[in-house]
C-alpha positions, 0 to 999 in steps of 0.5 A: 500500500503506498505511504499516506501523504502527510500535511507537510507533503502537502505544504511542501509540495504547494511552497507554502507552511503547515499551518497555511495547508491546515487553514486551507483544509478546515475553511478558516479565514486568513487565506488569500483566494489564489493560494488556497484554490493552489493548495486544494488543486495539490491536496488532490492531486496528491491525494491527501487525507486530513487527520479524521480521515487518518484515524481510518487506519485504527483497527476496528472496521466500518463493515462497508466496502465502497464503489465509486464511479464517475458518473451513473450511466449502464456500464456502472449500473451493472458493477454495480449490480455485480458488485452487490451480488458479490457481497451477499453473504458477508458482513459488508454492506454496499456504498455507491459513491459518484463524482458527479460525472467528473472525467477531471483526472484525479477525482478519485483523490478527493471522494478516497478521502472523504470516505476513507476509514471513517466510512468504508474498509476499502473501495472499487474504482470504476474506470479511475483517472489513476492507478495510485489513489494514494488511499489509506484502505485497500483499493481495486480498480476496474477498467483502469486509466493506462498509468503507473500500476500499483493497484489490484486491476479486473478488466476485460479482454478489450483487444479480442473483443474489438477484433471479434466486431471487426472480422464479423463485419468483414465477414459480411463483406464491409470494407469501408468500415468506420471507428468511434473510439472512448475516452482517450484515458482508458486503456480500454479505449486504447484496446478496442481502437488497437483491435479494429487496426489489427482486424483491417490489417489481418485483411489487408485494408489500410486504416483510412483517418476520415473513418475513424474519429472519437465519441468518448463513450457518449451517446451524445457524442456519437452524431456528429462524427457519425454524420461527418463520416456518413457524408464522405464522398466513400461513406462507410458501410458500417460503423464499430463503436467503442461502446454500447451507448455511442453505437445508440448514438449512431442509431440515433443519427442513422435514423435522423438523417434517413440512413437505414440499418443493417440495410445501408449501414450496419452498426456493432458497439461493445459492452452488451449492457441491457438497453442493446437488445432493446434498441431499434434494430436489436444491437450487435455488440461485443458482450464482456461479463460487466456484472463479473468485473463488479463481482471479481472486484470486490472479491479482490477487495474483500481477499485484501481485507482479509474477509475472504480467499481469492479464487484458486487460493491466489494471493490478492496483493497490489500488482494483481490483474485478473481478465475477463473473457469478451465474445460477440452477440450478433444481433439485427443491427448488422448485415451483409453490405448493400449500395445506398 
């Protein structure tokens, strides 16, 4: 576990005294504005935990286990779900914690602190901005950001999965074949887009830049590109979504701008969250075991905190990276190519 940041870290770190940092920390008076916005911007981003929270590290536990996540949305809802199966049984309740839907790299600094020890043993991260989250209880991230290791990770087999959509689409005939990638700070974002290269590749096709372009994992995000690329003198014929909530998006677009799908576009995301077999035609997507990361995670957590044995007796330590399985779901929204 890393060593706890201290006040003095903190003050050393913002150029300023221990007892600047602690006027700062508990809102007292006497601090010109600029420099206490300085210090709370270094109190995050070292993670610091004011002395409250430091009695966390006493003996006694709260008999809570915490999962914090950016934002409320499908992928999250479902660890959620897993997670909370994970704990039946035990004597661990379940606190969900949001940042409010903050992409702000280290937010998992600020929310670690408010609830570390004085509200939970430890904590789930979902998609984390960082790897060290400088907390005084054990944590387990899932769906990690690309940076320094130091924590326990569960993920899935992102790389596999988007080269499973690719060849599937390439086996129904497309070659004009377009990309909407993630957030550029997961290593899943990073995975899926490495996937669909490597599936061109295996066939020949040369990535071609006009087709591929970002949606961070949006729904919302997902019309602009879409129609970008459905404009193009060569439109693609079908589209792959890093995930399920941008290939809705480009349902969504698809169906504003009278484009037909699977008949003139055909469409896969990833994830399989439960709103893909609802959409309008049913969703193709690559299905990876989202209740599985939620359940895998907290069973890490709880190996860490002594509650329970890692599967196979295996240690649970920090360094600790446990992968799931992905597979394609085919549905109604792809189909072999047809001129529009």
């Amino acid at each position: 576990m890393a060593r706890r940041v201290t006040i003095t870290d903190v003050a050393r770190e913002a150029g300023v005294s221990v007892a600047t940092v602690s006027k700062v920390i508990n809102q007292r008076d006497g601090i010109a504005a600029g420099t206490a916005t300085h210090v709370r911007a270094v109190v995050d981003r070292l993670g610091y935990e004011s002395s409250i929270v430091a009695r966390g590290l006493r003996s006694h536990r709260t008999g809570v286990v915490g999962v914090l996540v950016a934002e409320f949305e499908p992928f999250s809802a479902e660890i959620l779900k897993g997670a909370g199966a994970a704990l039946r049984g035990t004597d661990h309740a379940l606190l969900a914690y949001t940042g409010g839907g903050s992409g702000r790299a280290g937010w998992e600094h600020r929310y670690l602190a408010r609830l570390s020890g004085t509200l939970i043993d430890g904590a789930v991260l979902v998609t984390p901005t960082v790897l060290h989250a400088g907390a005084s209880v054990p944590v387990v991230a899932v769906d990690p950001h690309a940076g320094p290791g130091g924590l326990p990770t569960v993920d899935s087999d992102n790389l596999h999965g988007a080269v499973l959509a690719v060849r599937h689409l390439l086996g129904l005939g497309h070659r004009r074949i377009g990309f909407l990638g993630g957030r550029v700070d997961l290593e899943s974002s990073r995975l899926r887009e490495a996937g669909y290269r490597a599936a061109l590749a295996e066939a020949g096709i040369p990535v071609d830049p006009a087709l591929m372009h970002v949606a961070e994992y949006r729904r919302d995000a997902a019309d602009a590109p879409t129609a970008a690329m459905l404009a193009l003198d060569d439109p693609p014929t079908a589209l792959f979504a890093a995930n399920d909530l941008s290939a809705m998006g480009i349902l969504d677009a698809a169906a504003r701008l009278g484009v037909r799908v699977p008949a003139e576009l055909s469409v896969v995301g990833f994830d399989d969250v439960p709103e893909a077999a609802g959409t309008t035609p049913p969703l193709t997507t690559v299905r990876q075991e989202i209740q599985d990361l939620g359940g895998a995670a907290v069973g890490m957590l709880l190996a860490l905190l002594g509650a329970a044995e890692p599967a196979g007796g295996a240690g649970a330590g920090a360094g600790q990276h446990l992968r799931l399985p992905t597979h394609l779901v085919v549905r109604g929204s792809t189909a072999v190519p047809r001129r529009r």
